[in-house]
Structure formats: C-alpha cells, structure tokens
N, C-alpha and C positions, 0 to 999 in steps of 0.2 A: 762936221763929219757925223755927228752925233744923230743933229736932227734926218742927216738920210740914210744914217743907220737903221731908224725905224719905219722912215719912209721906203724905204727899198728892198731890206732884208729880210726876209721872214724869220716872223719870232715864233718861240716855241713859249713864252709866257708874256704873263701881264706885265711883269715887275723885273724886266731885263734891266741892269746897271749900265750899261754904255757907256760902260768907261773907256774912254781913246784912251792906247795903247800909242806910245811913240818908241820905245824898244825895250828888251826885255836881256838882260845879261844873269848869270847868276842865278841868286835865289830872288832878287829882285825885277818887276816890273815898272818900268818907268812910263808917268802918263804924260799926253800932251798939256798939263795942267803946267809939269815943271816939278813933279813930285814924285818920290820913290818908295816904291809900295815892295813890303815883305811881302812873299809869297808862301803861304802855308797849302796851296791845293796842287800845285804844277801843274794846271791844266787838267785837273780831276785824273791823278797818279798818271798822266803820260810824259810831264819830261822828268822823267828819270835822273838822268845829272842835268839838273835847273837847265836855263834858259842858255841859247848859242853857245853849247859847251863848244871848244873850242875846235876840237877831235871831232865830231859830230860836224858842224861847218865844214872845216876843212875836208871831211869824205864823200859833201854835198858838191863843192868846188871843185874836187877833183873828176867826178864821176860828171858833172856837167861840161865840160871839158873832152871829155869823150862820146858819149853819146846817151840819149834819152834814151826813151820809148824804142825798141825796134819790130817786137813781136811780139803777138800775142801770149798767155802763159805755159808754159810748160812745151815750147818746141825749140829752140836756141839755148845754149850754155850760156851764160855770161858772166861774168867773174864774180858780182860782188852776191847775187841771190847763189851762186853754190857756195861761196866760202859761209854767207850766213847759214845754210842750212845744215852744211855740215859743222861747222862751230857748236848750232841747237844739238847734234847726234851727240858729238863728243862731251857737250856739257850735260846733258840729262840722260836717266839711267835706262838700262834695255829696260820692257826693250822699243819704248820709243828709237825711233831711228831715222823716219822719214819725215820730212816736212812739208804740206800745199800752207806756199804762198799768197794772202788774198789782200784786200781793203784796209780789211776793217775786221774787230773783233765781232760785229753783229754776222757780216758774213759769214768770217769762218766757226761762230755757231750755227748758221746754216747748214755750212760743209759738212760739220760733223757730226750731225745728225740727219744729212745724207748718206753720209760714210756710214756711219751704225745701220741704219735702212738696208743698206746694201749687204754690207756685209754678213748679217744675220738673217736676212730674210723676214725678217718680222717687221710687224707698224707699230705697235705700243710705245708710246715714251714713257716718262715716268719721272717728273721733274719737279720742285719744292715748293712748298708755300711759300710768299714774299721774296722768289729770287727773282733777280734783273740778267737779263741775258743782253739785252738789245733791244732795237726797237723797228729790224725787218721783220716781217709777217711769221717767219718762223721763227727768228730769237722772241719775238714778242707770244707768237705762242707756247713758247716753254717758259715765259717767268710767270712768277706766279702773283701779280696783284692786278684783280680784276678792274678794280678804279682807271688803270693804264690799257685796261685790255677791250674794256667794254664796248668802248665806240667804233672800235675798228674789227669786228666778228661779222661775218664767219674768221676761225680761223686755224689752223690744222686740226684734222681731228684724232683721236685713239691718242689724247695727252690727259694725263691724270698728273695728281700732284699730293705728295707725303709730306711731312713736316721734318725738317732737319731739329737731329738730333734725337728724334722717335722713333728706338729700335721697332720698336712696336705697329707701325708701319711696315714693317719689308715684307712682311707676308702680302704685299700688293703688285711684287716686282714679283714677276712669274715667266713661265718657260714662255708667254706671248711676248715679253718683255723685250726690244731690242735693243735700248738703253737708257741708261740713269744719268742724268744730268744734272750736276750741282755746282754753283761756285763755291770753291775749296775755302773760304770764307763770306759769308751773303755781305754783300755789298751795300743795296740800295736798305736793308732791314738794319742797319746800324751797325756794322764791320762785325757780323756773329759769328764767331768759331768754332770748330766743332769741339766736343766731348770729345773725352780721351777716348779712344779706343775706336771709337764712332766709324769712320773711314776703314779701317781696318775689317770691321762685322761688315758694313757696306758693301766693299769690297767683294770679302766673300759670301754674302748674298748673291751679288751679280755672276760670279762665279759658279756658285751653285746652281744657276738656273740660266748658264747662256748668256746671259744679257752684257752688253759694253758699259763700262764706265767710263762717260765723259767730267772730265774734269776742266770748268773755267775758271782759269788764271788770270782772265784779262787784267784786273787790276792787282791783284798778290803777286804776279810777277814779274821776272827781272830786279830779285832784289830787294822788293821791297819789306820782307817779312826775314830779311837775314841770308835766307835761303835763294835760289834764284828761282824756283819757285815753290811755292808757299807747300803743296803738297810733302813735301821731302821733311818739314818739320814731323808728318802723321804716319811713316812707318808704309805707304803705298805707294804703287806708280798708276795712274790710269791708263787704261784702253788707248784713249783718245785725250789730247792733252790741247784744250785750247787758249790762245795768246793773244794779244795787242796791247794795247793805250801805248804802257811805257816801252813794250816794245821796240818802239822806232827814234823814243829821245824827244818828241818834237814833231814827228811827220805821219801822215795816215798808213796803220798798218794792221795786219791780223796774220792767224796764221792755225793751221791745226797740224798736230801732228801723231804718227802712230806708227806701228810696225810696219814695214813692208806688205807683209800679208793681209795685213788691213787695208792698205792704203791701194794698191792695187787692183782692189775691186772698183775704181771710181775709171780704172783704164779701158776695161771690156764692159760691154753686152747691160748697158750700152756704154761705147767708148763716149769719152769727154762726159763721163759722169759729174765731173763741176768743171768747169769753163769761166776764167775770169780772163778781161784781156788784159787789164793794168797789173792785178797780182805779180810780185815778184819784178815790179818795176824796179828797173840797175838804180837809179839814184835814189828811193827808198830803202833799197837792199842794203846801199852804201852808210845810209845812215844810221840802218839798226845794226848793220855789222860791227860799225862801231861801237856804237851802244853796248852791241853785248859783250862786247871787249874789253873795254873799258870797265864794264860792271865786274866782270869776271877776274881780272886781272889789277885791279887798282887798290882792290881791299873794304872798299865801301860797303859791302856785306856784311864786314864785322863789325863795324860801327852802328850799326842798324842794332841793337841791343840797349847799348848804353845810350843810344837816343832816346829810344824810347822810354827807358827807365826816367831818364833825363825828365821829358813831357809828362810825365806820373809824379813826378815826384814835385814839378812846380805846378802843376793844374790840380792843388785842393784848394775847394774854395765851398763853401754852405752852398753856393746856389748851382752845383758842379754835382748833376745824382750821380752818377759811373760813370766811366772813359770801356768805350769796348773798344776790341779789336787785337792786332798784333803790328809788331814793329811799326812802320810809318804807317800805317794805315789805321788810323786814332778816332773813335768819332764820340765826341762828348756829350753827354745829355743835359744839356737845360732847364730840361723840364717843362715846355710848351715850345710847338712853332711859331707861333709868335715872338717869343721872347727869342728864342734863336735868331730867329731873322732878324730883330732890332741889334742883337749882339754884331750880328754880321755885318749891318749896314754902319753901327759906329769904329768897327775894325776898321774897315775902309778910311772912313774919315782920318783916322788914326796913324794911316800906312802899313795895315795888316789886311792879308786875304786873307778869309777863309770863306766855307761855304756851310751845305746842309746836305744830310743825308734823302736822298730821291723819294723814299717812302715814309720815313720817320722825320720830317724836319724836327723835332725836339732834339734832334743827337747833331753836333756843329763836326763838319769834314775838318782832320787835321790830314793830309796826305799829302806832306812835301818834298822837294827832290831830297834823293839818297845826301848829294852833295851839300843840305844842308847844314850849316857848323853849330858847334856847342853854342857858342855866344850868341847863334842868331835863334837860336830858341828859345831862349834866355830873354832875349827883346821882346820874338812875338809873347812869351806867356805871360810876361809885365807888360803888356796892351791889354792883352785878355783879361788878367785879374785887374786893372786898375777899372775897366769898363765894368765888370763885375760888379766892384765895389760901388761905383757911383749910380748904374741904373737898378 
C-alpha cells in the first residue's frame, strides 16, 4: 500500500510518513504494522471527539440508510443540514443567525469574503501578516506568508496585510475597507493569541469605519479553546464567523455564518451569489450535527482547562523554549526545524503523533481530540520528555 501511495497519490511534500493506517478508534491510531499509536494532532484539530466516535458513526449509518446527495445546495429542506444550522443560531450569540453550508473551511473563506464584497460594496481587504487561511486562490490570497504565496500569483488584488497585535496598524483599515480578516488565534505562525483587549479596539475600528469583521474559527473551534468557539473568550462577536476542520468529527466540512441581513445579499443581483452543489450534503450535516451535540451537551468544554494546565505543567523541559497557544491547541518550541522534525519522527517510533506548526516548524502541534483523558496525556508527555532527554 505504501509504495502506491506514492506512486499514485499526489504529494504535497518530500518527506510524506506513509504510514498505513488499518483503523483508528479513540484517541488512538492503529497501523497495518500491528501497533497503536497515541494520537496527539486528530487529524490537525478536525476529529473533535477522536476517532469513530460512536455517536458520529451511527448519524453516518443512519442518514445513509435514507438518502445521499439529492440536490444541489440551498433549494430542498432536509432534516439533518436544518437541525445543524439552527443548532449553530441557538449556540452562538446575535447576532449571528444564519448559516451557508460549504466543503471546506478554504471555501467558506471564500464565501465570506464574497459576502463582505457584497455586502459593503467595497474591494479592500485587510488581512495579517503570517495568517493561514487556506490554500484556494482566494483563502491563499488573504494569508499572509509569501514563501506559500509566491509561486502561484497573480492573485486577488486590493489585499493589504497589518500585523496582529499592532494597534498601531488600524489606521490602514479605512472607509475603502470591506473587511478584516483574522484567525481568532494564528495558526500556521505558532497558535498566537491575541492581546487583551486587542479584538475588542479591532472591532471597533471596523465599526468606526464600515468595514466587516471576519473571524476564522477553522481550527479554535467547536470546543477546543473551552469555548465553542474561541472568540467568546475576547469579549466580541464578528460580522462574519467562519468554521470547519473539527466541525464535522471526521468528515469534509465548512461553513460561514452571519446575520440574516448580511447573508441575504449572496440571494439577489446577482442571485446564487455562492453556489456549491455538495455544501450542506444530509450525511455530512448528519455527522457534524452530531458533533456539535455532543460537544455541546457532554461537558467536554469544561475539561478543556484542566487539560491544558495538565500539558503545562508536564512539558518543562531545558530544551522546551515556550508552549504557545490556548486550550488544546498547544504548539511547543524546540527551538530549530530540524530538531522538531527529528522529535517528531522518534514520537512515532515511540507510538506518539504529533506534528509541526505550517510556518514555524520550530513549534511541535499538540492538538488532540477534546475526548482525550488525563492518563493519556500523561503517556504522550513521558514519550516526549524521555525523547527529549536522550536526543
């Protein structure tokens, strides 16, 4: 399997692992080797409650069982994309309200700086140094690391880019302005979180001068910062609020969402302002309905603290510079990509996953499911420190 893994499948690097996968339960990954690997990344934070949660399966079996695919998005009701969308209204605050269903988180940063276009009438974006949005032509044109961006320009234009955390920047967000786009913690730059207050002046910037604020959730939410999503720790709602990875548990999804009044402009002049045909597919719907059900309702949110604290307090180590980040979304500094990557690859050996942060390989991905336990934390950081210790 392995050797036409690479014979067949396009890679995206030199130094792909190819590790066969023969099933995955829990917080665990089990390979065709015969060996059970702790999982510390879930699939880079998208299964949410680890692998075949049970709940999640069974909303897969049921809704297959009835019918797939039948129409394209947004013209039939079907049960399980309304109960998820109104589930998102009642959990998050006004005045989000409405939800477009899409793929994929790259998508629905698409959408949603289509939606801001629209709705304001303006072209300006205004998006951060070293953020990750995605990697379609327009999330790739709003992040901000040219080394990703270079080979593939032209590519939108009227996108500038501020530094998170420098108030001192917003004098660049002006009445041309039609939206601010940030992830509510930078991702691929080493899980950075904002300054107190930060979001809040943001905010009313954008406010002061017209402009939407989008906010991506992709990976801080559902959950995994405590919150169900991450923004709610900083005192603001955004404009425009967008979703995926853990979203779905396990299955390809995205999602933007915003007020009625907002969202409404994507219906007229011109109609089918975004158009996806799979978006909002029933047995996806099925299984992030559950997902956020389960998230919502299980208590796994409040454990997300004492986790964390948990991972803090056994990952000191001399060769260990910071741990950034918030709740499960951890990325530790090494101190070289190199030496990361070597850490990484004797984890494995070891029966630990982890990874590496997209822009900083010096910082190692801790980002595991909600569901996993005290003791298995406690395992993976006695791999990590003994590895530590001997290279």
């Amino acid at each position: 399997m392995q050797k036409d893994f690479f014979l067949y499948q396009a890679q995206t690097t030199k130094f792909a692992a190819g590790f066969e996968v023969e099933k995955a339960e829990g917080s665990y990954i089990y390979g065709t080797d015969g060996k059970k690997y702790l999982d510390f990344v879930a699939g880079v934070s998208a299964n949410t409650l680890g692998h075949s949660h049970p709940k999640i399966v069974n909303a897969i079996k049921e809704q297959t069982d009835k019918y797939l695919h039948v129409m394209v998005y947004g013209e039939y009701a079907q049960e399980k994309p309304v109960a998820l969308c109104s589930l998102l209204a009642e959990a998050t605050p006004d005045p989000l309200e409405v939800t477009y269903l899409v793929n994929s988180g790259a998508e629905a940063i698409d959408g949603s700086l289509k939606l801001a276009k629209r709705y304001t009438g303006r072209e300006e974006i205004v998006s951060f140094k070293n953020s990750y949005h995605g990697n379609t032509h327009g999330a790739l044109s709003v992040s901000g690391n040219e080394t990703h961006k270079r080979e593939f320009r032209p590519l939108l234009p009227m996108v500038s880019f501020i530094e998170f955390n420098n108030e001192e920047d917003f004098g660049k967000i002006t009445e041309k302005t039609a939206c601010v786009i940030l992830e509510t913690i930078q991702g691929a730059a080493g899980f950075l979180v904002p300054d107190n207050d930060y979001l809040i002046k943001l905010k009313r910037r954008c406010e002061e001068v017209g402009a939407l604020l989008i906010l991506d959730e992709i990976q801080p939410g559902f959950g995994r910062t405590g919150k169900l999503f991450s923004f709610e720790h900083f005192g603001i709602v955004p404009d425009i609020l967008v979703m995926g990875k853990g979203m779905g548990g396990g299955v390809p999804v995205g999602a933007f969402m915003s007020s009625r009044e907002i969202m409404e402009t994507l219906s007229h002049s011109p109609k089918l302002g975004h158009i996806t045909t799979f978006g909002g597919n029933p047995l996806i719907a099925a299984a992030s309905y559950a997902t956020l059900k389960e998230v919502l309702e299980s208590g796994l949110m409040n454990e997300v603290e004492e986790k964390e604290k948990l991972f803090r307090e056994l990952l000191v180590h001399p060769k260990i510079k910071n741990i950034n980040g918030k709740g499960l979304m951890l990325a530790v500094n090494l101190g070289t990509p190199e030496y990361t990557l070597e850490v990484a690859k004797k984890c494995m050996e070891r029966g630990l996953i982890v990874f590496w942060q997209l822009y900083r390989n010096e910082y190692m991905r801790i980002s595991p499911p909600l569901t996993l336990s005290l003791e298995e934390i406690r395992e993976g950081c006695q791999i990590i420190l003994d590895i530590l210790n001997e290279n």
